[in-house]
C-alpha positions as CSV (number, residue, x, y, z in Angstrom):
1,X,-16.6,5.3,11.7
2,X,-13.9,3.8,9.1
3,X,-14.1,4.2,5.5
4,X,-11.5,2.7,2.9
5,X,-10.8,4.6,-0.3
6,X,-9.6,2.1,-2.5
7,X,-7.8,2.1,-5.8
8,X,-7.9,5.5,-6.7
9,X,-5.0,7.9,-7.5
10,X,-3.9,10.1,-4.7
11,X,-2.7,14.0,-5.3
12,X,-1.2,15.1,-2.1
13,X,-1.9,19.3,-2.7
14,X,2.3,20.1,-2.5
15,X,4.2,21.6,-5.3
16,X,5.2,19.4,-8.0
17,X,3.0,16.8,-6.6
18,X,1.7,13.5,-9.0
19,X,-1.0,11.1,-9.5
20,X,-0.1,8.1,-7.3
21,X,-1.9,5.0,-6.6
22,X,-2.9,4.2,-3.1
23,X,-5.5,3.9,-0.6
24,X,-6.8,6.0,2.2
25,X,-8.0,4.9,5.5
26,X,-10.6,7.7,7.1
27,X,-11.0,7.1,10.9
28,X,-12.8,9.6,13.1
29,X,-12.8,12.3,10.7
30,X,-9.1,12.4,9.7
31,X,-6.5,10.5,7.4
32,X,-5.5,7.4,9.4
33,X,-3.3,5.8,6.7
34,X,-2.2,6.2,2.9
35,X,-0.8,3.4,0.7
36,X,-1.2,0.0,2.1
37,X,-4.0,0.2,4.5
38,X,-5.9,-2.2,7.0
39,X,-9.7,-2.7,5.8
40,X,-10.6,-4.4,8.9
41,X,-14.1,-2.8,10.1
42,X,-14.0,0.1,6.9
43,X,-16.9,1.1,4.7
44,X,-15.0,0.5,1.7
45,X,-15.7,3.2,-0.9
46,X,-14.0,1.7,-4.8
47,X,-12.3,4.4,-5.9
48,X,-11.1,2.6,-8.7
49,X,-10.2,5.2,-12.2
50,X,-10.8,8.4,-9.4
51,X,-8.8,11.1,-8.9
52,X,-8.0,12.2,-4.5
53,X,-6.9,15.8,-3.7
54,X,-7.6,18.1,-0.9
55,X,-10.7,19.8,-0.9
56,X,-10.3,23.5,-2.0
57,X,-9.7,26.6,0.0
58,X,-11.9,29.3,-0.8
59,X,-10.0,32.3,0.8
60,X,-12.1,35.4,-0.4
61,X,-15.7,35.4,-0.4
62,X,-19.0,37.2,0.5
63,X,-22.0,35.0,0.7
64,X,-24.7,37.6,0.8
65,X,-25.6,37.0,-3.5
66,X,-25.7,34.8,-6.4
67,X,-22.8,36.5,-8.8
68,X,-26.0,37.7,-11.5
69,X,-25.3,40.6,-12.8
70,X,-27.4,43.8,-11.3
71,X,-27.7,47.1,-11.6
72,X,-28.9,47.2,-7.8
73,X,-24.9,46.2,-7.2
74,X,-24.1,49.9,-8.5
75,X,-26.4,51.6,-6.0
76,X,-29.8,53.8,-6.6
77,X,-33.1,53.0,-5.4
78,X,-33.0,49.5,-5.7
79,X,-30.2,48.6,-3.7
80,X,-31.3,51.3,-1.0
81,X,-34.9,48.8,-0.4
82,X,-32.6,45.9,-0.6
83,X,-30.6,47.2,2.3
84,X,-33.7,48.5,4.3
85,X,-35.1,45.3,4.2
86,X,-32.1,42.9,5.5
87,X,-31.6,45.1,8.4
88,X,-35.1,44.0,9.5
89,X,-36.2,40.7,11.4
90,X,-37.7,39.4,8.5
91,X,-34.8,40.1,6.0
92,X,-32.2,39.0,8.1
93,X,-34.1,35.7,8.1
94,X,-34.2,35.4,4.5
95,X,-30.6,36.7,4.5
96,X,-29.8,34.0,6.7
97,X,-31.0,30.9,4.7
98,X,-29.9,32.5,1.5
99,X,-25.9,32.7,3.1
100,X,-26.9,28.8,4.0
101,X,-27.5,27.9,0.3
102,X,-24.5,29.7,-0.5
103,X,-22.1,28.0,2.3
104,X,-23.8,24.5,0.5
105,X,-23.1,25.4,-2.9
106,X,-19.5,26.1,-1.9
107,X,-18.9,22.8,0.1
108,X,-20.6,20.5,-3.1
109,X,-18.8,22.7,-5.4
110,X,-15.3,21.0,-3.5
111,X,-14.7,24.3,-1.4
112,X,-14.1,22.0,2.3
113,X,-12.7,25.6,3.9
114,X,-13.9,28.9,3.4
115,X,-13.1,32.4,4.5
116,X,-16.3,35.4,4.2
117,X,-14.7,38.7,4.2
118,X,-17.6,41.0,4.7
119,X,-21.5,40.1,5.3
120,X,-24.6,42.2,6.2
121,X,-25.8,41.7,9.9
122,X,-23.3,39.2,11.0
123,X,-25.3,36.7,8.9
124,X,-21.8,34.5,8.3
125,X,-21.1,34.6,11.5
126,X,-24.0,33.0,12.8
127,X,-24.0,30.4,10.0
128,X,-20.4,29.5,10.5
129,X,-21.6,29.1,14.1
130,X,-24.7,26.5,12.8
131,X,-22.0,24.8,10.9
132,X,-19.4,24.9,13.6
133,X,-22.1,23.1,16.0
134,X,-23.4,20.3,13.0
135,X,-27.0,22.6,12.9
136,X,-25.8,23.1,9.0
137,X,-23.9,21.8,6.6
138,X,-21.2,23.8,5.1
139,X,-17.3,24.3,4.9
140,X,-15.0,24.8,7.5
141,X,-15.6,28.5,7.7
142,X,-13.1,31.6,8.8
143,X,-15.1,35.1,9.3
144,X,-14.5,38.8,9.5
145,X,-18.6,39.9,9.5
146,X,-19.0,43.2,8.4
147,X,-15.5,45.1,6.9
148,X,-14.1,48.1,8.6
149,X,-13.5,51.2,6.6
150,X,-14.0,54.9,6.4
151,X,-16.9,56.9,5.4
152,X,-17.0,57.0,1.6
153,X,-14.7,53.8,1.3
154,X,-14.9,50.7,-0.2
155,X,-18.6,48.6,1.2
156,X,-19.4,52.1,3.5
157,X,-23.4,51.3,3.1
158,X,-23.4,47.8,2.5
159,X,-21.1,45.3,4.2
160,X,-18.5,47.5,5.9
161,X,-18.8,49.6,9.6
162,X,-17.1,53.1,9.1
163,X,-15.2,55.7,11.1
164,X,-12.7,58.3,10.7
165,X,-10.9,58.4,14.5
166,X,-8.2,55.7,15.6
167,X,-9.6,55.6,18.7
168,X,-13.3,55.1,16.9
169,X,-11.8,52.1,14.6
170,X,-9.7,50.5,17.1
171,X,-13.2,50.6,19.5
172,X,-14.9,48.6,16.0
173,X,-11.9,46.1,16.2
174,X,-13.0,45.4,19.8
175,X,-16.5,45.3,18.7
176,X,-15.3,42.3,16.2
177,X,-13.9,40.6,18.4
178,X,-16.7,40.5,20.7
179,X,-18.8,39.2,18.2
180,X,-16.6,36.1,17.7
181,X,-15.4,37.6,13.9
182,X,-12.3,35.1,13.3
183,X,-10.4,38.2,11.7
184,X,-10.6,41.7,10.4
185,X,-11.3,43.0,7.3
186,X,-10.9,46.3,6.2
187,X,-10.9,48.4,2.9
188,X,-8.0,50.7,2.5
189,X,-9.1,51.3,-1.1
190,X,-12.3,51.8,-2.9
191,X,-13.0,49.4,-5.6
192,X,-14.3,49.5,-9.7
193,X,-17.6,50.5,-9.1
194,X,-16.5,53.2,-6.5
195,X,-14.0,55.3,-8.9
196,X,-14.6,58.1,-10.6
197,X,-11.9,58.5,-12.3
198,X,-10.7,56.2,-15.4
199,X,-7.3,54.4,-14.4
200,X,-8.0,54.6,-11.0
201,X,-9.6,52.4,-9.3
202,X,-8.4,51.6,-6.1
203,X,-8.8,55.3,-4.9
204,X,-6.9,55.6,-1.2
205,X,-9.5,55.8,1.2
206,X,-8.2,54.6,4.5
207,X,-4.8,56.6,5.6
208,X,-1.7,55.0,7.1
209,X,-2.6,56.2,10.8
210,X,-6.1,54.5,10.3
211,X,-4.5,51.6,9.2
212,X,-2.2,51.3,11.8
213,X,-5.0,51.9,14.6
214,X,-7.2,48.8,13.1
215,X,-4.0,46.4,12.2
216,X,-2.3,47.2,16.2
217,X,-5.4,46.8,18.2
218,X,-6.4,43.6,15.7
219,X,-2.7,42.3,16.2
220,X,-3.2,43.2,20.2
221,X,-5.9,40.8,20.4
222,X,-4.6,38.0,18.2
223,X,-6.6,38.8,15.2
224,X,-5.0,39.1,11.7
225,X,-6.2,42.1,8.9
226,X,-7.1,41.4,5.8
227,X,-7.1,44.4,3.4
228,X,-9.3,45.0,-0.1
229,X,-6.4,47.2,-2.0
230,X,-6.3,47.0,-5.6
231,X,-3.5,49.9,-6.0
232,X,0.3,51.0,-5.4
233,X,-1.1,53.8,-2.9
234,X,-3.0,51.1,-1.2
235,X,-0.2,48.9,-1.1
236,X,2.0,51.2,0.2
237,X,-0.5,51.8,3.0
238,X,-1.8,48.6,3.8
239,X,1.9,46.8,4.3
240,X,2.9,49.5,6.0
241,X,0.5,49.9,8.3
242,X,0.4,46.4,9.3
243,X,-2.0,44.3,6.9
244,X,-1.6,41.0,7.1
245,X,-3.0,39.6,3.7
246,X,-3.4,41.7,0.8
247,X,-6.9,40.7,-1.0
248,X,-6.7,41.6,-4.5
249,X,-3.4,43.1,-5.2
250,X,-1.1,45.6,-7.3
251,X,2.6,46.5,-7.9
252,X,4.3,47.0,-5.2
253,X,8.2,47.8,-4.9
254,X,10.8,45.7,-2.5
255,X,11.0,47.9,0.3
256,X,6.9,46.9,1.0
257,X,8.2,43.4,-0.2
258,X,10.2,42.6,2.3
259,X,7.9,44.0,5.0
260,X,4.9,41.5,3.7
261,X,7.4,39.1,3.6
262,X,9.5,39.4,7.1
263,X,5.5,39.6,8.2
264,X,4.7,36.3,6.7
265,X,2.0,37.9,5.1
266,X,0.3,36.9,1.7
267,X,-1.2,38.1,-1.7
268,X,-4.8,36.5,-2.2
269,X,-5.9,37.1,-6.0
270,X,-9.4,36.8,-7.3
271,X,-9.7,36.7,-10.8
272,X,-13.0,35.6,-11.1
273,X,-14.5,38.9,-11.1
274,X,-11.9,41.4,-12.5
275,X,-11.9,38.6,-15.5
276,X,-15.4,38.9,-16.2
277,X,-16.1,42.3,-15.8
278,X,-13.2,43.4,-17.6
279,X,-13.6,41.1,-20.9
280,X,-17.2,40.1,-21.1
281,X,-19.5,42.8,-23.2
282,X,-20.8,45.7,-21.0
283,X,-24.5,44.4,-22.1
284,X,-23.8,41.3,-20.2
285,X,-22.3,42.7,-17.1
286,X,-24.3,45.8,-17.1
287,X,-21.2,48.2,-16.7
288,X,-20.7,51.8,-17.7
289,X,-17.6,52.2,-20.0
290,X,-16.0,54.0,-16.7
291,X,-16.3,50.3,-14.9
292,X,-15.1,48.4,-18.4
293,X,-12.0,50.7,-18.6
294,X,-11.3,50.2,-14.7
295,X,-11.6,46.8,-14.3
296,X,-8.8,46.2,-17.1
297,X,-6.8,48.3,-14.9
298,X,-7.7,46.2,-11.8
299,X,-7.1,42.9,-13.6
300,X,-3.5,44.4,-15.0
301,X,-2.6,45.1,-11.4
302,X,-3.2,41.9,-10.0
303,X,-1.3,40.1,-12.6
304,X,1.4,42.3,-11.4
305,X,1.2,42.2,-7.7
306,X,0.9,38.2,-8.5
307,X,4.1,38.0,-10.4
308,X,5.9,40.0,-7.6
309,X,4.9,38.1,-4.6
310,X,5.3,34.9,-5.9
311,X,8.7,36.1,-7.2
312,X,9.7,37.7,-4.3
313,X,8.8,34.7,-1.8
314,X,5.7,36.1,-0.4
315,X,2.6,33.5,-0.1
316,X,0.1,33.6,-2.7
317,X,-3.6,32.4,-2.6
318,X,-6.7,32.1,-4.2
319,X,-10.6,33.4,-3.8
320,X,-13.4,33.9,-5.9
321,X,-14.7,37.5,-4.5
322,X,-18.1,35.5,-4.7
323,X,-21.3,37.6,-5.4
324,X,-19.2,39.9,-7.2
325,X,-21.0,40.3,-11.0
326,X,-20.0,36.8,-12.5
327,X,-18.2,35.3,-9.1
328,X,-20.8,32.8,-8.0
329,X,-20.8,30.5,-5.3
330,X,-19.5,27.3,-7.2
331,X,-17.0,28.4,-9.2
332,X,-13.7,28.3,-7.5
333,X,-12.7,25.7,-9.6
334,X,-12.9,28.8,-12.2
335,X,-10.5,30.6,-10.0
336,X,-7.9,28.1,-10.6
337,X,-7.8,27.5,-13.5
338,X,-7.9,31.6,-14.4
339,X,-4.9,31.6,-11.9
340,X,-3.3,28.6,-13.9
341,X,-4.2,30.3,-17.3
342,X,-3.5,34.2,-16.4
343,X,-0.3,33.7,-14.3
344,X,1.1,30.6,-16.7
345,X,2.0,28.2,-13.8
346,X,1.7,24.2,-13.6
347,X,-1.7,22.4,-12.8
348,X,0.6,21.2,-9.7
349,X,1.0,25.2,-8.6
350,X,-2.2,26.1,-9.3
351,X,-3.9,23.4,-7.3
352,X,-1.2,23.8,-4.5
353,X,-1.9,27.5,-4.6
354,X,-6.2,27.1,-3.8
355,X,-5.2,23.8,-1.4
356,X,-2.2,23.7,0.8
357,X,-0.8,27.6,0.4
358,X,-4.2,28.9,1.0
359,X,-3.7,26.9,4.1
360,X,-0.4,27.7,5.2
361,X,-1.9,31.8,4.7
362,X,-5.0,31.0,7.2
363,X,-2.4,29.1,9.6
364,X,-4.2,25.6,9.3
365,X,-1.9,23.8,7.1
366,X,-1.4,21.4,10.3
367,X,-5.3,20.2,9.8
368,X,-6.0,20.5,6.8
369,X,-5.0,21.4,2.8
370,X,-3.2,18.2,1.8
371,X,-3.7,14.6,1.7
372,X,-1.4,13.8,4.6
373,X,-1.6,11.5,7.6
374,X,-3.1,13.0,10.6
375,X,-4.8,15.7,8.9
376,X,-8.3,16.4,8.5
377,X,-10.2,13.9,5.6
378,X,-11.0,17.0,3.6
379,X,-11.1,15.5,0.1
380,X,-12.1,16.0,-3.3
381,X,-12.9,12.6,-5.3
382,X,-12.9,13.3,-9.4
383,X,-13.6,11.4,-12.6
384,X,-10.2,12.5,-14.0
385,X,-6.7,13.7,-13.5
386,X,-6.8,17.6,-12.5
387,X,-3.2,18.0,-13.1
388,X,-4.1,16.9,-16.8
389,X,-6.9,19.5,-17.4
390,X,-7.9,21.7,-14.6
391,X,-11.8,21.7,-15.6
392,X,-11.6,17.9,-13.8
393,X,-12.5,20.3,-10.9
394,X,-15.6,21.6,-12.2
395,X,-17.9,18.5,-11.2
396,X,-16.8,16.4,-8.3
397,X,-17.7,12.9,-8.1
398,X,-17.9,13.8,-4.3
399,X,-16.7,16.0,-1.7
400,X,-15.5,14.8,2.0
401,X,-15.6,17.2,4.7
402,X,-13.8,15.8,7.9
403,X,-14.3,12.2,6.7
404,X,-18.3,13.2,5.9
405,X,-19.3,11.5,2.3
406,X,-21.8,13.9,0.3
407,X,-22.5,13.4,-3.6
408,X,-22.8,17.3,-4.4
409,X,-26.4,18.9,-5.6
410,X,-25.3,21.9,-7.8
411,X,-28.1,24.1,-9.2
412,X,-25.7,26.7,-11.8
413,X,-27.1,29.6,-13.5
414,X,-26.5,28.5,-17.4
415,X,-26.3,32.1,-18.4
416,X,-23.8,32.7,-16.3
417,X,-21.8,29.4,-17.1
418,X,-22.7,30.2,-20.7
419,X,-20.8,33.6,-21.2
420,X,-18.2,32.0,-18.4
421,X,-16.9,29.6,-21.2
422,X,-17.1,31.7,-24.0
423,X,-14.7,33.8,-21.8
424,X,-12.5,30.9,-21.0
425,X,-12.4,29.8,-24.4
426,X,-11.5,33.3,-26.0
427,X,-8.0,34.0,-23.2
């Protein structure tokens, strides 16, 4: 099938990239001309007054919850029956159709290509299977399943595998692999709600010769590691032990600099929790003071391990952390614009960062993650001018997924979006 996008404005996803006039030919699922097109045999679709950029890259999510806030997310009986009952047939099938809801929301909220890092049961990676064989709608989708850590680390009960032995990790990694997981994720830090401490947050909880074991048997079998580390300790341990992506981020100096870099690694930064949690009134979030205090700290040290990478040449993408307190399954247009508004960068950047870097990190920027001949159709149509005012992002007119047309059907929380702009409109 052809379709003919005519007379919108075209924003091709690079840096410093502008609004320019021109229609795009779709044939078979890809971009078979920009500019002066042939209509001959097209659907023609009248883009006139509407805005064309890639669809967005969602490079850090879990799609097990909704992002409402819940004490069951800071363990206690409550989150023990949840996790009793998804480990059983029937859970697993009600975990199952709620990660399909989730992979919709996240395609009609403009995400065209996603990457879960860390699920219960290997629930993503049998929907990215359903969606990989047309059974399901959703994004193009990159999967770790479960995380890999030690016992007591970050997700050791819920969404991550443990062990203390090399030989006992590097046997998960194979494990992984087995089970189709794209990638590997593991937790060399704990997280906000695991310190107990105040400024400390990302307690070390994986060691460099644990490290080492997942990231060389991972590397072995042609699988990249992507870490949760959220402080110096954990960066120190996680570049040098081979991690491939940091998720999160803190300082880090330019010995471990040049290591990420020479690796062609990258920093992916989620702001859409550490935001929320860290600014938003404890009654709303339902944190302790401990978890207030902490995710200040957090949110500080990504700033920080932002500024350097991007300084320092290192890659640097974007991900919501979705079902994180506040980090729902729509909002990565949020995550833009907190990266535009927190790191002080151009629209251009900021929509280059969640599009075409995000790709270049994943190692797809040859399919997808710009409007470029030859690449996949993966587009975002909008009512206005993103690089004007980044919130153009926050309801597409319609999202195209390998050339596929859907008008998107968001249900939003409006508490949620409620204390989300009060948020926005107070930084």
């Amino acid at each position: 099938m052809k379709r003919a996008l005519i007379g919108g404005f075209v924003i091709s996803g690079k840096p410093g990239c502008q609004a320019q006039k021109a229609d795009i030919l779709v044939e078979a699922g890809k971009i078979a001309a920009i500019g002066k097109i042939d209509r001959t045999g097209a659907e023609v679709m009248d883009c006139t007054g509407k805005y064309i950029m890639p669809g967005l890259i969602n490079m850090h999510a879990h799609l097990f919850g909704t992002g409402k806030p819940s004490k069951a997310l800071g363990g206690g009986s409550s989150q023990k029956a949840v996790l009793k009952f998804v480990h059983t047939p029937l859970g697993q099938k009600v975990l199952d159709s709620m990660v399909a809801s989730h992979v919709l929301a996240e395609l009609d909220s403009g995400v065209t290509t996603l990457r879960a890092v860390g699920d219960f049961c290997g629930s993503d990676l049998r929907i990215r299977d359903a969606v990989r064989a047309g059974e399901k709608l959703g994004p193009r989708m990159y999967c770790s399943g479960t995380a890999i850590t030690v016992p007591g680390g970050h997700g050791d009960g819920t969404f991550a595998e443990t062990a203390s032995d090399p030989a006992d990790l590097r046997a998960l990694v194979d494990a992984h692999h087995a089970a189709g997981a794209d990638f590997i994720k593991i937790c060399v830090t704990g997280g906000v709600m695991d310190a107990t401490k105040k400024g400390s947050p990302g307690e070390l909880k994986m060691n460099l010769e644990q490290t080492r074991a997942v990231c060389d048997r991972a590397h072995e079998l042609g699988m990249k590691v992507a870490s949760h580390t959220e402080s110096p300790d954990g960066m120190r341990v996680a570049i040098e032990g081979g991690v491939d992506t940091i998720e999160h981020s803190a300082g880090f100096d330019e010995a471990l600099q040049e290591i990420l870099r020479n690796r062609n690694g990258g920093v992916i930064l989620t702001f859409s929790p550490a935001l929320p949690l860290a600014r938003l009134s404890p009654a709303v979030t339902k944190l302790n003071e401990l978890c207030v205090y902490n995710s200040e700290v957090v949110l500080e040290g990504m700033r920080e391990g932002g500024r350097t990478a991007m300084e320092s040449g290192i890659r640097v993408g974007l991900g919501t952390d979705a079902s994180c307190p506040f980090a729902t399954q729509y909002n990565m247009w949020r995550e833009v614009w907190y990266f535009w508004k927190m790191m002080k960068v151009p629209t251009d950047y900021a929509i280059y960062t969640a599009t075409l870097s995000n790709a270049e990190i994943l190692g797809i920027s040859d399919i997808t993650g710009s409007v470029e001949t030859g690449k996949y159709a993966d587009l975002l149509i909008l009512r206005s001018n993103p690089l004007d005012n980044l919130e153009a992002l926050r309801e597409p007119y319609a999202v195209i997924k390998e050339g596929k047309f859907r008008r998107p059907m968001l249900k939003k929380n409006a508490f949620i979006e409620q204390e989300l702009d009060s948020l926005a409109a107070s930084l």
